[in-house]
C-alpha positions as CSV (number, residue, x, y, z in Angstrom):
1,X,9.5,-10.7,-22.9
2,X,6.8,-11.2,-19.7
3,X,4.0,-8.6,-19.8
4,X,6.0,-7.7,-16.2
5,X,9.2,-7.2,-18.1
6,X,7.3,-4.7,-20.2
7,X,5.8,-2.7,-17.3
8,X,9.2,-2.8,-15.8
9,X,10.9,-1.1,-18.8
10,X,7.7,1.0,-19.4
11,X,7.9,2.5,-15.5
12,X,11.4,3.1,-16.0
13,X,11.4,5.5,-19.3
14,X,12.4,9.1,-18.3
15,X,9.2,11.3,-17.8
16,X,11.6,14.3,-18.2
17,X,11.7,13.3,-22.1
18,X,8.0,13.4,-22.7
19,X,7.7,16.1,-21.2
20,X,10.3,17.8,-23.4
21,X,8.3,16.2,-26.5
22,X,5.2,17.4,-25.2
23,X,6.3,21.2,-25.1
24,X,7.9,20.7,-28.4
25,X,4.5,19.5,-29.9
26,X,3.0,22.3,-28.4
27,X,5.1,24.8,-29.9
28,X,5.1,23.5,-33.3
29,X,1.7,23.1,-33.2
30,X,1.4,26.9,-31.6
31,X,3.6,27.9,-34.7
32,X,1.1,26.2,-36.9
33,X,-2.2,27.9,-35.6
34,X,-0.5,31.5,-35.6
35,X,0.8,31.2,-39.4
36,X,-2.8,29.6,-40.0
37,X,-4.4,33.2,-38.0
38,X,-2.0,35.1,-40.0
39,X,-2.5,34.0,-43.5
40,X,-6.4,33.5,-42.8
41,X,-6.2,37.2,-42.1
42,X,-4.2,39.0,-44.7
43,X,-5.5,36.1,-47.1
44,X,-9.0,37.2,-46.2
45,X,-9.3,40.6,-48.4
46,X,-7.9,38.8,-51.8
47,X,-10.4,35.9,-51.3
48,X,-13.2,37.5,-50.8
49,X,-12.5,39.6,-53.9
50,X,-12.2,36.9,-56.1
51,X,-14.9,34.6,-54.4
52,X,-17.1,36.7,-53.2
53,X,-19.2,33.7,-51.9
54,X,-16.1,32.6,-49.3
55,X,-17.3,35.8,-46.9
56,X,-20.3,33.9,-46.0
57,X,-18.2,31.1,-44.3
58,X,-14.6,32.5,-44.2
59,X,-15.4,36.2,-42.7
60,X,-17.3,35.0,-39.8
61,X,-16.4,35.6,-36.2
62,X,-16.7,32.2,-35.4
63,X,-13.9,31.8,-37.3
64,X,-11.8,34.6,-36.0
65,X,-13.1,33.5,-32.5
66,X,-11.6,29.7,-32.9
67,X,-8.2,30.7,-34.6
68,X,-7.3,32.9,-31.7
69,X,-8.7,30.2,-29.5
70,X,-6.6,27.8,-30.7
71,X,-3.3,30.3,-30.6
72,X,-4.6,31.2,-26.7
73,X,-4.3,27.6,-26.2
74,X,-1.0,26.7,-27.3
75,X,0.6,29.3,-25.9
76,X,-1.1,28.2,-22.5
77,X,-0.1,24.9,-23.4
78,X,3.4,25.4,-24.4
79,X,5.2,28.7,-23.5
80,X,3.8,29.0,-19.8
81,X,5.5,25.7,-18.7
82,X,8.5,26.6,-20.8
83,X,8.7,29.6,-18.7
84,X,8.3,27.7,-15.5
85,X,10.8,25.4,-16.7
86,X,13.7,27.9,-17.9
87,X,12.5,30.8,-16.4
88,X,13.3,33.0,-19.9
89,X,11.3,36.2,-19.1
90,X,11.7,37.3,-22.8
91,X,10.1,34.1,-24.3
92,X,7.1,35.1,-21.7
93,X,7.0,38.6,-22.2
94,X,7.0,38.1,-26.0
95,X,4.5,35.6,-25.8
96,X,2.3,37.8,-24.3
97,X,2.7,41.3,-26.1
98,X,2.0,38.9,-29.3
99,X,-1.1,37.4,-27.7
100,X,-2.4,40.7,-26.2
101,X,-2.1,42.1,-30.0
102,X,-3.6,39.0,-31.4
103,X,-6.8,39.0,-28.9
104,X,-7.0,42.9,-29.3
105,X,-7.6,42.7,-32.9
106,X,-9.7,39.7,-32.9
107,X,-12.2,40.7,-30.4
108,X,-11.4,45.1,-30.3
109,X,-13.4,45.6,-32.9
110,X,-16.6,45.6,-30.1
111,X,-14.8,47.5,-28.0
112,X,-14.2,50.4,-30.5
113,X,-10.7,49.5,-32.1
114,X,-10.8,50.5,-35.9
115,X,-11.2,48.0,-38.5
116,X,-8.3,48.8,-40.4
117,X,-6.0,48.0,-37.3
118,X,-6.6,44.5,-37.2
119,X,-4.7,43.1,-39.9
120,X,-1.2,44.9,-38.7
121,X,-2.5,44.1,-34.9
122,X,-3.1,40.5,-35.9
123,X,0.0,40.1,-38.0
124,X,2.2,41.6,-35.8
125,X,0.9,39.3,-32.6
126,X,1.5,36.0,-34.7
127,X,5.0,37.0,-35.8
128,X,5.4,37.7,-31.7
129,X,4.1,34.7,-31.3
130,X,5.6,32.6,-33.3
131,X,9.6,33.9,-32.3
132,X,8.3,33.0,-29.0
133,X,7.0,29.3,-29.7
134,X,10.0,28.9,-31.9
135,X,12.2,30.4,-29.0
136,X,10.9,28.6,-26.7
137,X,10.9,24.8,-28.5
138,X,15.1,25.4,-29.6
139,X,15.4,25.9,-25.3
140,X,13.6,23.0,-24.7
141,X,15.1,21.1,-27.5
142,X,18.5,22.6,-26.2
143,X,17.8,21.2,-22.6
144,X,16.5,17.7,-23.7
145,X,18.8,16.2,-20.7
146,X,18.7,19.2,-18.4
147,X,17.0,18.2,-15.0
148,X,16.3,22.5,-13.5
């Protein structure tokens, strides 16, 4: 095969397909970071009781800061085009109740929302979060051929 037979082939694969892959990869990797921000969170008080030394590291906001980051990101990245894709309102709507709980607890704490709120607040934004990567990747897996 000619390097121009290759370019030919190349030019003609279905952008609709990596785009599909691309969403998928986003919402598994979405899945990933909130079940990382949820076990980092209710993991958190049981570490630091048994290593103590952890909390200097582990219990930063830094920490806190880049794990919602990273769920901000893939949700961005994933859910918001699945939306302007499918146009599933519940998919968005979840998505964003979870993230509004996730980003509440994570940064509420300056603005006067009580400590012992953020581990239900966080957990219960992930879990959001993650039915609506997961609902959200089964559509676009569902729709692999689908041209909207």
């Amino acid at each position: 095969m000619s390097i121009e037979t290759l370019q030919v082939i190349d030019s003609e694969a279905p952008v609709i397909h990596d785009e599909h892959q691309s969403l998928e990869l986003f919402d598994a990797l979405g899945i990933v970071a909130s079940a990382i921000c949820m076990v980092h969170c209710l993991a958190l008080p049981v570490i630091f009781a048994v290593l103590p030394m952890t909390s200097k590291w582990l219990g930063q906001d830094n920490v806190h800061y880049l794990l919602a980051g990273w769920v901000l990101l893939f949700c961005l990245a994933a859910i918001v085009p699945g939306y302007l894709k499918h146009r599933q309102l519940n998919i968005l709507i979840c998505m964003l109740a979870g993230l509004s709980l996730v980003l509440a607890a994570t940064f509420g704490l300056s603005f006067g929302i009580s400590e012992s709120l953020e581990v239900p607040m966080i957990t219960a934004g992930n879990l959001l979060v993650i039915a609506a990567h997961w609902r959200n990747r089964s559509l676009s897996h569902a729709h692999v051929n689908c041209r909207h």
